[in-house]
C-alpha positions as CSV (number, residue, x, y, z in Angstrom):
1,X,-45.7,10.7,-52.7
2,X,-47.7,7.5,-52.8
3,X,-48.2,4.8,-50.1
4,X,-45.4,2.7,-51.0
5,X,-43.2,5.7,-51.7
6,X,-43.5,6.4,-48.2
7,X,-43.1,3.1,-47.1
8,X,-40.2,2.8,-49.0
9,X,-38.4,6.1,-47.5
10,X,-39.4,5.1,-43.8
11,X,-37.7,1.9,-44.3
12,X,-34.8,3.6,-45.9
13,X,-34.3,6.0,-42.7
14,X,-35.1,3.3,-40.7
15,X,-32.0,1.0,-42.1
16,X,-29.7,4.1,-42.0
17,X,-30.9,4.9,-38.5
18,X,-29.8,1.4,-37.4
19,X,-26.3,1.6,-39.3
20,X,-25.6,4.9,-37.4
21,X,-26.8,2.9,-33.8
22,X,-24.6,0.1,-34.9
23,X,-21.6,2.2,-35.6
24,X,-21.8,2.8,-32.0
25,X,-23.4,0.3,-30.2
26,X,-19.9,-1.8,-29.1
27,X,-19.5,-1.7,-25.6
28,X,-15.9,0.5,-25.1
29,X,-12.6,-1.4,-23.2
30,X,-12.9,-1.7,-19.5
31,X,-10.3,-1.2,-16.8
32,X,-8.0,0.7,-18.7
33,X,-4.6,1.2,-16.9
34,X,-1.1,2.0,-16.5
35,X,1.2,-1.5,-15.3
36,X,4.7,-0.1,-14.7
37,X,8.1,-1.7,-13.1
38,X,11.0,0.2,-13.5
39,X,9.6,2.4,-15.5
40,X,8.5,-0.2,-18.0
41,X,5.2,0.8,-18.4
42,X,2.3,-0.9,-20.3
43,X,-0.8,-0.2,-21.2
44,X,-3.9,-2.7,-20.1
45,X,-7.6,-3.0,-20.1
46,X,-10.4,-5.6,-20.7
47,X,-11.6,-5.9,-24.5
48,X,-15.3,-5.9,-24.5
49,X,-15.2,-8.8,-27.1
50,X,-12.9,-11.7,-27.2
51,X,-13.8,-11.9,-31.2
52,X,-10.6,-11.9,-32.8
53,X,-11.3,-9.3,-35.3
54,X,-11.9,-6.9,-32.7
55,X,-9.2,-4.2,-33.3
56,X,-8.2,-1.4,-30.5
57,X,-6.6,1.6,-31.1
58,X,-4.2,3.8,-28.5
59,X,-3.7,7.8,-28.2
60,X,-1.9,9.3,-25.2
61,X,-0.9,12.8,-24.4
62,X,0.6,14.5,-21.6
63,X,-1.3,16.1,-18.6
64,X,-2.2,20.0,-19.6
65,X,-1.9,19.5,-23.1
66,X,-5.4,19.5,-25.2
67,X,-4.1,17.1,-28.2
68,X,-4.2,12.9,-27.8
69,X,-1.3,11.3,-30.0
70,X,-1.4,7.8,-31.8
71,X,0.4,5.8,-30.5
72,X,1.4,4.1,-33.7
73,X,2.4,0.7,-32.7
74,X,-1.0,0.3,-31.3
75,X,-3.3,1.0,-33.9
76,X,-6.0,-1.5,-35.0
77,X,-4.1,-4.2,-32.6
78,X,-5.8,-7.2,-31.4
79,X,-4.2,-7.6,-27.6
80,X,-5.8,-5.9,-25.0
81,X,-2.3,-4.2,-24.3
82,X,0.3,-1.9,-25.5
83,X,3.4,-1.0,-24.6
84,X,4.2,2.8,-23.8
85,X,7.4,3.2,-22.1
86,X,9.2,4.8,-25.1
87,X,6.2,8.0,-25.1
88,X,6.1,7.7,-21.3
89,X,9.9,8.6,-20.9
90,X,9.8,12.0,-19.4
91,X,9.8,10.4,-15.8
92,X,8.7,14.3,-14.2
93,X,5.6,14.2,-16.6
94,X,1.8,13.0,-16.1
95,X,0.2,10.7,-18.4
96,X,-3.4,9.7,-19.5
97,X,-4.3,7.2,-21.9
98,X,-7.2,6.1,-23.8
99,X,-8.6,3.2,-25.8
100,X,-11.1,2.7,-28.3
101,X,-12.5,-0.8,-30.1
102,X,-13.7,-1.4,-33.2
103,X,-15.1,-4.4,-35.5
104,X,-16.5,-4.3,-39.0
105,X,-19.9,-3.3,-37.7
106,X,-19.6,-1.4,-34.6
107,X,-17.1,0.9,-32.8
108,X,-17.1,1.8,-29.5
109,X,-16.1,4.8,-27.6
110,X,-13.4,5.6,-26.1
111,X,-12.2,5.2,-22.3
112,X,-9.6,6.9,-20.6
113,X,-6.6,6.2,-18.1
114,X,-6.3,7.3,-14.6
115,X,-3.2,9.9,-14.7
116,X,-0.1,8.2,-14.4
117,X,3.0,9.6,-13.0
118,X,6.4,7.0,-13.9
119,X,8.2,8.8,-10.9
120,X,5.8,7.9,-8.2
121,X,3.4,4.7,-9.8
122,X,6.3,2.3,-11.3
123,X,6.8,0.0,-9.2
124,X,10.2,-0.9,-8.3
125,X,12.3,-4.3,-8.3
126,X,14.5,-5.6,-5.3
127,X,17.9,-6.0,-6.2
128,X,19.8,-9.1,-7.3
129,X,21.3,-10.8,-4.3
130,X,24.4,-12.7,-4.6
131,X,26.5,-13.9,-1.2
132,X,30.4,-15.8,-1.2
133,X,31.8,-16.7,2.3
134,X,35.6,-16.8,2.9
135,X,37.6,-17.4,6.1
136,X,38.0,-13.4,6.4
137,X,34.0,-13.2,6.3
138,X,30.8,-13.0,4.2
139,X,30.4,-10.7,0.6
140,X,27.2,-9.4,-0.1
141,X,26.4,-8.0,-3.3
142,X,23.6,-6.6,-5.1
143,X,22.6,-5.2,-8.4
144,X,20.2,-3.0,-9.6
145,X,16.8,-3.8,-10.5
146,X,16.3,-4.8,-14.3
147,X,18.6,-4.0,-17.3
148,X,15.5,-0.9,-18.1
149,X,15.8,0.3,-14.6
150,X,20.2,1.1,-14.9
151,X,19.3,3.1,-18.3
152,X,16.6,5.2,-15.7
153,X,17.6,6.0,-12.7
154,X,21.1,7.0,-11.6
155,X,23.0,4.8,-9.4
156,X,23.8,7.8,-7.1
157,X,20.1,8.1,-6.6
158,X,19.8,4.1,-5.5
159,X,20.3,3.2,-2.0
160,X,20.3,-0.8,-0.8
161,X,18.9,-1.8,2.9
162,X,20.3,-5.2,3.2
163,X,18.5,-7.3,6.0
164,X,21.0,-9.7,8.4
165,X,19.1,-12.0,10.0
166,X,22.0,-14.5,12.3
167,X,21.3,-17.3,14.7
168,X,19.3,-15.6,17.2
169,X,16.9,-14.9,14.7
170,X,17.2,-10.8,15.2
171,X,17.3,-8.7,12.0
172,X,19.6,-6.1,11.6
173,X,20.1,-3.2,9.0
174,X,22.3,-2.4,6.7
175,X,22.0,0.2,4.3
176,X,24.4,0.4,1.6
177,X,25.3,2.3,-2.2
178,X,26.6,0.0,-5.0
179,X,27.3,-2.8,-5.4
180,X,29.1,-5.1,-2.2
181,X,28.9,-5.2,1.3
182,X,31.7,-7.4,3.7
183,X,30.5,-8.6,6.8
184,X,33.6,-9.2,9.4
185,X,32.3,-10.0,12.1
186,X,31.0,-13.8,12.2
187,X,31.0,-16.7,14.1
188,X,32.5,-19.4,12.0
189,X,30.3,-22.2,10.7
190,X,27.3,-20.2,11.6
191,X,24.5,-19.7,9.5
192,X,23.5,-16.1,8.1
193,X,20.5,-14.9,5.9
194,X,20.4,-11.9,4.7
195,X,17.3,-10.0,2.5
196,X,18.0,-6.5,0.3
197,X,15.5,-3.7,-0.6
198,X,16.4,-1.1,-3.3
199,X,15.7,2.4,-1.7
200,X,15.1,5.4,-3.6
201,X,15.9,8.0,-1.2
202,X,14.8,11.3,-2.7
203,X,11.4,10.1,-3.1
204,X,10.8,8.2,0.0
205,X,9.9,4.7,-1.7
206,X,11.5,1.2,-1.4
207,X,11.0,-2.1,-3.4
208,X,9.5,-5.3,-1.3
209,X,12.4,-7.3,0.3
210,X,13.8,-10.5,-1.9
211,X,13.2,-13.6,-0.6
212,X,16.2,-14.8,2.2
213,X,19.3,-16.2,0.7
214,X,21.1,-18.3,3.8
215,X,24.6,-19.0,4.0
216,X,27.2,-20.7,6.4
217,X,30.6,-18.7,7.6
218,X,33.8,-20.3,7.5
């Protein structure tokens, strides 16, 4: 082969050498992980592009089984999010997820999910809080968290701390199963606040408290 054959040839290998660097040189999604409430659960991470051709694809599987799934409403997407509540049902199961980006030139590789277990990582709503005084007293009633959360758990497996706080300023504890709580014993036009947690006994883990709702006795 003659001098410019061989020019010719390195500068061929050289072009496909960069190609096959390029293919791979995008920098892969950062942060990737698991946002749940109530068992709504999304998928997050950082794109490593804000480019909006930049496309990211989504596989999960279950912990202790070797094969990732599509996700298939998160193929070539172009938010840095995706929701997975539907393949994250099985509320007794692990998770992982993973994420991969890719543009016209480049693809990166792929980064995986801390394991995520919907039982014990969701996070979990306070109640809704809704108070009615009459002469015989004050009502308190609650609801559970979130339309998603009634479809998951059971209401026999909800419990509800409702926090009294009176005129002295001392809290006391009520705890309390669906759905309404009457307080008797009041002091009429005196002023009561009350707070509510949802508990979730068998597991040993409670929501924050809402914020105080106040009301005055008749």
């Amino acid at each position: 082969m003659n001098t410019r054959g061989l020019w010719g040839a390195a500068l061929l290998l050289g072009t496909i050498g960069g190609c096959l660097t390029e293919q791979v040189s995008l920098v892969p999604p950062a942060h990737v992980r698991f946002y749940s409430v109530d068992y709504s659960t999304t998928l997050v991470w950082t794109s490593p592009s804000k480019s909006p051709s930049l496309k990211h694809y989504v596989q999960w599987k279950i912990y202790g089984e070797p094969r990732w799934l599509d996700v298939d409403e998160c193929q070539g997407i172009t938010e840095p999010k995706c929701d997975l509540s539907n393949v994250t049902s099985g509320l007794t199961e692990w998770y992982y997820a993973r994420v991969h980006s890719s543009s016209s030139a480049a693809k990166s590789a792929w980064t995986t999910s801390r394991r995520f277990s919907p039982r014990w990582d969701s996070k979990i709503s306070p109640p809704l809080l809704k108070l009615h005084a009459t002469p015989k007293g004050i009502t308190v009633r609650v609801k559970p968290p979130r339309a998603h959360a009634q479809v998951r758990m059971k209401h026999s497996d909800l419990l509800y701390k409702i926090i009294l706080t009176g005129e002295s300023g001392q809290e006391k504890e009520l705890e309390m199963e669906c759905c309404s709580y009457k307080l008797k014993d009041v002091k009429r036009k005196a002023r009561y606040c009350f707070q509510a947690q949802t508990i979730l006994p068998l597991q040993a883990r409670s929501s924050v408290r809402t914020e105080a709702k106040c009301i005055t006795s008749q």
